[in-house]
Steps between C-alpha positions, in 0.01 A plus 500: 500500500371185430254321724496138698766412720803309352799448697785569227778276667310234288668638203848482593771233601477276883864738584229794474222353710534635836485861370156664482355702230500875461200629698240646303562299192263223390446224234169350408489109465421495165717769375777261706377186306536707160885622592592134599330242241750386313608560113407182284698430227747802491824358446715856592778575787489819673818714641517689824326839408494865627162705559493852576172602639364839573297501801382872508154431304354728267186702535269140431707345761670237240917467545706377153717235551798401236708164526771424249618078519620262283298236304680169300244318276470409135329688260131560507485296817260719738636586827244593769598812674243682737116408565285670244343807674821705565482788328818448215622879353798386317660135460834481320733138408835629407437868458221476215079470578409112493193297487319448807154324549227443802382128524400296787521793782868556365717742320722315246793593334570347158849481422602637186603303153912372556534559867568285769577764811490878532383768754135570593417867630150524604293831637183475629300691771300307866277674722695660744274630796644675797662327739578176300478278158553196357748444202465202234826420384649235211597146628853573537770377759543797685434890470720826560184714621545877527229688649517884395298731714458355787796523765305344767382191262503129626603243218280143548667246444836588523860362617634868555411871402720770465407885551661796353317877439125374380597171365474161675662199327400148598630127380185342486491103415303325237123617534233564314409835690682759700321659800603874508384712853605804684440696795254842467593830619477572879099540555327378754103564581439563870124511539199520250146631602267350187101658504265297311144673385292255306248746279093487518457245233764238642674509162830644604695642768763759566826449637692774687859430630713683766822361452829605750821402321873554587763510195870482440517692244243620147329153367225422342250314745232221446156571644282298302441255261396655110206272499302772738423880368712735705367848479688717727872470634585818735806600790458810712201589242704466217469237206723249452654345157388166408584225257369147443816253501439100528126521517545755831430877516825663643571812673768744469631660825806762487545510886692345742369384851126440631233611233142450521270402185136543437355270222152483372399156273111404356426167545263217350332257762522149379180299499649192305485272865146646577525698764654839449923532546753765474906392483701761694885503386620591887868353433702382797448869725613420852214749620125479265186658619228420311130726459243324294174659452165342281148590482232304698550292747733220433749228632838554409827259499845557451781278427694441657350478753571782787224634790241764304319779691144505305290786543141575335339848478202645275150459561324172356520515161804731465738291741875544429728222645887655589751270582857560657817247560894497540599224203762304526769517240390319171557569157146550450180520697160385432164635612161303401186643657135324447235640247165361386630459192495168310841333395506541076500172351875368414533381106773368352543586084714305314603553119658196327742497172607110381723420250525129430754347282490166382730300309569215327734216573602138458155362614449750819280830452662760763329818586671805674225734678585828616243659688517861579301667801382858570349512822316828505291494825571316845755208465546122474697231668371205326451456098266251338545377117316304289713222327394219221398158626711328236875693585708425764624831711880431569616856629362818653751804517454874648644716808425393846304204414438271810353171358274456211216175409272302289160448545297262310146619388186517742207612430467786307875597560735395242825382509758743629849604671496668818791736604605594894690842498705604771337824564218684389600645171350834318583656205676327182580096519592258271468115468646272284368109455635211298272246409600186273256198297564197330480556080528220260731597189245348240357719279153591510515476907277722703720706702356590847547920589558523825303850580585640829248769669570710781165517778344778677624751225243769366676599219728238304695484155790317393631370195582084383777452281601216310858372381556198321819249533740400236297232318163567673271757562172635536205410210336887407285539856145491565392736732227671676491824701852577350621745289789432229807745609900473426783446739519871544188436774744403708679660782857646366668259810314186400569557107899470607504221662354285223717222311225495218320772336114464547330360272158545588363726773126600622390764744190568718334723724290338775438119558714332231374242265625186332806418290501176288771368332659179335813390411611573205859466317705806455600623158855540448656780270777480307818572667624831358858639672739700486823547657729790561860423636766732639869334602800606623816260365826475724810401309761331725801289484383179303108571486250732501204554716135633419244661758165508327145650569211344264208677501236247354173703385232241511226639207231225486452278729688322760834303535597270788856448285760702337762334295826698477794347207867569552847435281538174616883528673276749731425373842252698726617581824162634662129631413257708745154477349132540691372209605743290382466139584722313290785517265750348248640376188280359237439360163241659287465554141504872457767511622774571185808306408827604697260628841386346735158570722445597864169445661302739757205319639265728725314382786153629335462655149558865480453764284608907466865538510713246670819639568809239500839533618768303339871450594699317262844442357686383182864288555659529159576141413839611299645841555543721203553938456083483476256411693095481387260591740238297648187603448158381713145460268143467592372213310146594363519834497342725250757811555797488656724838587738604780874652563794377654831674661840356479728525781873334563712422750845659565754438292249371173467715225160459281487634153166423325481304139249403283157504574119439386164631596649770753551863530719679708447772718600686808532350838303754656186406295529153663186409756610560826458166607797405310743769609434485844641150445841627373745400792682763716832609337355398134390698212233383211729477219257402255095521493244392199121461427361216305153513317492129458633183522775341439784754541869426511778687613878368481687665779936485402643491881818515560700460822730760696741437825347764768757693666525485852375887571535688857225407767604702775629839495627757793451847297582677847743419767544691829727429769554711825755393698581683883762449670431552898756634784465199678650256196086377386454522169104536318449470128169532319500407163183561292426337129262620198427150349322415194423140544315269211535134578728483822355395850778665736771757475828320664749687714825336565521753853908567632655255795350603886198695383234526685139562269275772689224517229357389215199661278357518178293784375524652871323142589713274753587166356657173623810483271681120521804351474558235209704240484859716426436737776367781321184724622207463256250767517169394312460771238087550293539405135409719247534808666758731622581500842700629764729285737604658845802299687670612808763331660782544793864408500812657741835610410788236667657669794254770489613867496823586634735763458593359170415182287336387186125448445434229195095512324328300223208473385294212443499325140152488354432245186346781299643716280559830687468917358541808647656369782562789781708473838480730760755458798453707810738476765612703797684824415721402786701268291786622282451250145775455269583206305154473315520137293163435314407348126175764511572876361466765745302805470348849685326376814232764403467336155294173703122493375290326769280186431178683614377161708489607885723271714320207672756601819777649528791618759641840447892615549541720799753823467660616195518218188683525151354349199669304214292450205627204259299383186473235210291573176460100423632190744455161365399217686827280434698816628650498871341642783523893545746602735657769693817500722670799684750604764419768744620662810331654781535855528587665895296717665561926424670589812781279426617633183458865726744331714730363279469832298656711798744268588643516133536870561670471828722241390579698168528839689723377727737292275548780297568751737767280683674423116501862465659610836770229482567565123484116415290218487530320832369184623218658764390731193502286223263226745248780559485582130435140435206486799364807355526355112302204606275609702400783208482204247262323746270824559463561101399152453272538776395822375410389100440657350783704528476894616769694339449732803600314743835375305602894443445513906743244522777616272426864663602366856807330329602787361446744830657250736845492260526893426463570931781201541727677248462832604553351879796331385643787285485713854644260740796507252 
């Protein structure tokens, strides 16, 4: 956990003020100061980011954090990332290792050769001690933070935080830190009873510790702080398991409930004030009793301060003093007693390194000092340097510097810098100091060296280092107490951050001595280059374009200029180049007949590779079946070699001609940096190497009309239609679509619908409605996707005993297959009169889209399905549609009813026919009732049930033979 007291709403947004930090969690000032300093010169934008961190530490009590973000910059630009002491594992830019690098207290990312954005995944690893940490995190808008581990965790700062099982996920604003803190298991300590028994030589003391705790459940507890020597942890007489997590020992404890611990730690009294001490970790206990026994007869303090009960046995000579109090709670306690003892003389030991670095320039000598301290004994709040009476100090850098000042000489004390600290510092600190004097450009001039010297140091070494400017420099030095060395003496950090290689450099251990130099003209070698370039040429409609990367190998010597030549119809659209300060046109004589030149002027002469990019593009001044490419040349140089790719638009077909100086090979053996150019949709067509210069390569091109392909495609339609009792009726329709170039998928939806829902990919969207009426659902490009609609209509008149229900389906302006319709209605209703432009099929035969409905509303009862289908529907086509008639079938008991009324009617019309021997009126009506109401109790009765018509015809038959045989008797 880190130390000092830093309240983390600092680091977050004014909405976030109000809310107070996680408890337990802290942030030094200067680690604060190194989190929020800004970036200078990084020229990078940052997208929101995620961060998963795992807050269960591991046995060193260190947690591994991993953020993931996007970065846009251009190439080799480096893009500060995290301060430079987190602990990086792993740190990926677009899936592959990159190139990171540590300078100025910052982790750096270098973006790679041809890229302007990609994704940054980053693991690294904080301390993480119980109870709370502090997270560094990239300067990025906003986080996703998820917290594994640690149920109970509190997210600082933080706009809202989620839970679910173990993890906790946060929205945390722009920051340069996240606070991460949680609440320990149940355990709470109810009373201590600490014994103290200092031994016979006053050297240490022994600690025994009766502590009375109550817990939840099993945890590990603190009981003291790592620093002291713990020697025996028992419960009940048994011994405990301990570990040592965050600097503390813990102990484990399998029990539930009130448990008592017995602890036994050596100490070392502390004689660094004087007088004798002991520091007593007696954490927060609401109930402390304190014994403290020492040989002789002393006075004893405690602080804080509570009433003491002093008591001194022993005969003279052989006195023991025993003290007794109830402490107050306190984290710790501390108990100084007197002793005849004289306080040990306090010494501070510093050990100095300085590295000074001077340099040249237009008539100013500037010298860069960094001064690096180990304080090995005590510690210092004020540092004293010696500085040269002929420089003038301009600027004095270093952590938690108050003020700094000159002093002129007095006396025997020479000139020097003094520097106010903040705090008293121990340990490892480091100083830097600029320091700048006048130097005349004529040759021969004394230059002044401005030594620097830090005071009060009993061991000092350091190195001076000398680098000369373009024209100017440093005459062969005369020197004294120095020793010749290379620029290797210097620190790796310092050696980067040079402009100019060293050229001369001296060490010394001690006191240094004296440097003397003039000024003296430097020599100039011949300018030896070479140039490597790698293209990638576009062929469009009417011109072609050229991307170019020239990598200019500087030999010998140094070039503040590069002079480019190009076909002279060729006009330059752009050029990235390092310190580029101006460009252009220009006449020059080496330049050839038929080119023309292009000037790069640098703001200061370089050398090494220079790497330029060049956009450019050739117009064709008359338009033939060939075209010549342009080709880009480094004027001067020795060798020039490279490869190119040729790409073309659409529609233009390249077939290569005659060349010279080139050989062809396969695209893949192109440098990557030309075929991550190659646009999206395009292929290399051709690729070639050149050895040197000047190539040509005739390109015949030759124009085709594009044909107008398919953007958006429905490969799988579904629509399930229900028709309810009550006359509503629901459709959900759901679409495969394979969309390239298209924004929205349009649905022109029937008259008097009603839209319930609209999704895409199970997601809720906000569809619109253009201009003509139609819903437009926004649909991802290049991708499939899946497009849920549902929608509610009603049938006119709603359901009666008999009517017609009309549905269609909604044109959509993509080109439908495997179109499906599934129709469920009520199997109440009688259908008949089926009119539709869609084949029918078995209902079973339906194959389900698979995509759970977004809502739905289920038929109640009994339903019949109707499936109808359509391999391929064009867009022009009509609408879908389906229109039938239907009827509403009666309840059972009346075709009972009208079932036994046939057979009355039919029984008795045929018995009276037969008894009167003709076909009256009375008879021939009741054979009529009894016809129709048969006719209306098979329709009712469908299908038909042949039993039930032989019942029928048997009753007909009965009732006629006993009215003949009645009749035949009566006669």
């Amino acid at each position: 956990m880190l130390r000092t007291l830093l309240l983390a709403l600092l680091c977050v947004p004014p909405a976030l003020a109000e809310a107070p930090p996680p408890e337990g969690v802290r942030l030094s000032l200067a680690r604060y100061e190194s989190l929020m300093r800004p970036a200078e010169g990084a020229d990078a934008s940052y997208g929101r980011g995620s961060a998963t961190i795992q807050a269960v530490a591991d046995a060193q009590g260190v947690a591994t954090v991993t953020v993931s973000f996007e970065v846009r910059a251009a190439s080799g630009t480096r893009v500060p990332l995290l301060p430079a002491e987190v602990t990086l594992e792993a740190g990926r830019w677009n899936g592959s290792d990159s190139q990171f690098i540590r300078r100025d207290g910052r982790l750096y990312l270098v973006v790679p050769d041809g890229y302007s954005s990609g994704t940054v995944v980053l693991t690294y690893r904080v301390p993480a001690p119980d109870g709370g940490f502090v997270v560094p995190l990239p300067p990025c808008p906003g986080f996703q933070v998820v917290v594994n581990g640690a149920p109970e965790a509190t997210v600082f700062p933080s706009s809202g935080t989620t839970r679910a099982g173990d993890q906790v996920i946060a929205n945390v604003p722009g920051a340069a830190a996240v606070a991460i803190a949680w609440r320990p298991a149940g355990v709470s300590v109810h009373r201590a009873d600490r014994k103290i028994v200092v031994s016979a030589d006053g050297e240490r003391a022994t600690l025994s510790s009766r502590l009375e705790v109550e817990l939840d459940a099993p945890a590990w507890i603190r009981v003291q702080p790592a620093s002291l020597a713990l020697t025996k942890v028992t419960s009940r007489g048994d011994a405990l398991v301990t570990r040592v997590v965050g600097g503390w020992y813990e102990v484990r404890i399998d029990a539930r409930g009130a448990q008592v611990l017995e602890l036994e730690t050596d100490m070392a009294v502390d004689r660094s004030d004087g007088q004798p001490r002991l520091v007593v970790p007696t954490a927060e206990v609401p109930i402390t009793r304190l014994d403290f026994t020492v040989p002789g007869k002393r006075s004893v303090e405690v602080a804080p301060n509570v009433p003491l009960t002093l008591e001194v046995t022993g005969a003279e000579g052989t006195e023991t003093t025993a003290v007794s109090a109830s402490l107050v709670p306190s984290a710790e306690t501390t108990i100084t007693w007197t002793e005849s003892r004289p306080a040990p003389e306090q010494l501070t030991r510093i050990s100095t390194e300085t590295f000074q670095v001077l340099r040249l320039g237009e008539g100013v000598l500037r010298s860069t000092v960094t001064v690096r301290y180990q304080i090995l004994r005590g510690s210092v709040k004020e540092l004293a340097l010696q500085i040269p009476d002929d420089a003038v100090l301009y600027r004095v850098t270093g952590e938690q510097i108050e003020d700094w000042r000159t002093f002129a000489p007095e006396g025997d004390a020479p000139r020097q810098v003094r520097v106010a600290l903040g705090e008293e510092r121990e340990g490892d600190y480091t100083l830097v100091l600029e320091l700048e004097a006048v130097v005349a450009q004529k040759e021969g001039t004394p230059i002044p060296t401005p030594i620097v010297r830090p005071l009060g140091s009993f061991r000092e070494s350091g190195v001076v280092a000398l680098v000369d400017a373009d024209k100017v420099g440093f005459s062969p030095a005369d020197q004294t107490g120095f020793t010749a060395v290379g620029q290797d003496a210097l620190p790796a950090d310092l050696r980067q951050a040079l402009e100019r290689p060293v050229n001369q450099a001296f060490s010394h251990i001690g006191q240094p001595g004296t440097v003397k130099c003039t000024v003296a003209p430097v020599k100039t070698k011949e300018l030896l280059v070479d140039a490597r370039t790698n293209a990638l040429y576009s062929v469009k409609e009417g011109a072609v374009t050229a991307a170019a990367t020239i990598q200019i190998d500087v030999k010998s010597g140094r070039s503040e200029r590069v002079l480019l030549s190009f076909p002279e119809e060729v006009t330059v659209l752009g050029v990235i180049a390092p310190s580029l300060a101006k460009k252009g046109d220009v006449q020059d004589p080496a330049i050839p007949k038929g080119r023309k030149g292009y000037e790069l002027r640098f703001a200061q002469a370089l050398e090494g590779t220079i790497e330029v990019h060049v956009d450019f593009e050739l117009v064709p001044k008359a338009k033939g079946p060939a075209t010549r490419l342009p080709d880009v040349r480094v004027v001067g140089a020795e060798l020039e070699e490279g490869s190119f790719g040729v790409v073309a638009e659409t529609g233009i077909e390249v077939t290569p001609g005659a060349t010279t100086a080139l050989r062809r090979v396969d695209a893949t053996t192109l440098p990557v940096a030309v075929r991550r150019r190659v646009p999206d949709g395009s292929d290399l067509l051709h690729a070639y190497t050149f050895a040197h210069a000047p190539w040509s390569l005739e390109l015949g091109v030759q124009r085709h009309e594009t044909v107008d392909a398919v953007t958006l495609a429905v490969s799988g339609a579904w629509f399930e239609t229900t028709v309810h009792e009550d006359g509503q009726v629901v459709t959900r329709a759901v679409f495969a679509v394979r969309n390239d170039e298209r924004q929205f998928l349009r649905l022109v939806m029937p008259a008097d619908v009603k839209v319930w829902s609209v999704a895409v990919d199970g997601q809720s969207v906000k569809a619109v409605s253009d201009t003509g009426g139609a819903l437009a659902v926004p649909v991802p490009r290049r991708r499939a996707s899946t497009v849920e609609v549902i929608w509610q209509t009603g049938v006119d008149g709603g359901i009666g005993l008999m009517g017609s229900v009309a549905l269609t389906l909604p044109t959509v302006d993509a080109l439908l297959t495997d179109l499906q319709w599934q129709v469920s209605s009520p199997a109440s209703l009688e259908t008949y009169g089926l009119e539709t432009g869609l084949a029918q099929a078995d209902a079973l035969a339906y194959r389900a889209p698979g995509v759970a409905p977004a809502m739905s509303l289920p038929p109640t009862g009994d339903i019949r399905t109707l499936l109808l289908t359509r391999s391929v529907l064009d867009p022009a086509e009509a609408a879908p549609s389906l229109a039938f008639r239907f009827v509403t079938r009666p309840p059972p008991a009346l075709g009972g009813g009208l079932t036994a009324l046939a057979v009355l009617a039919l029984g008795a019309g045929a018995f009276i026919a037969a008894r009167r021997r003709r076909l009256g009126k009375g008879a021939l009506a009741l054979l009529m009732v009894g016809a129709l109401a048969a006719v209306a109790a098979l329709v009712l009765a469908q299908p038909v049930e042949p039993g039930a018509v032989v019942g029928c015809v048997f009753v007909v038959v009965v009732a006629g033979a006993v009215g003949w045989t009645l009749s035949r008797r009566a006669g």
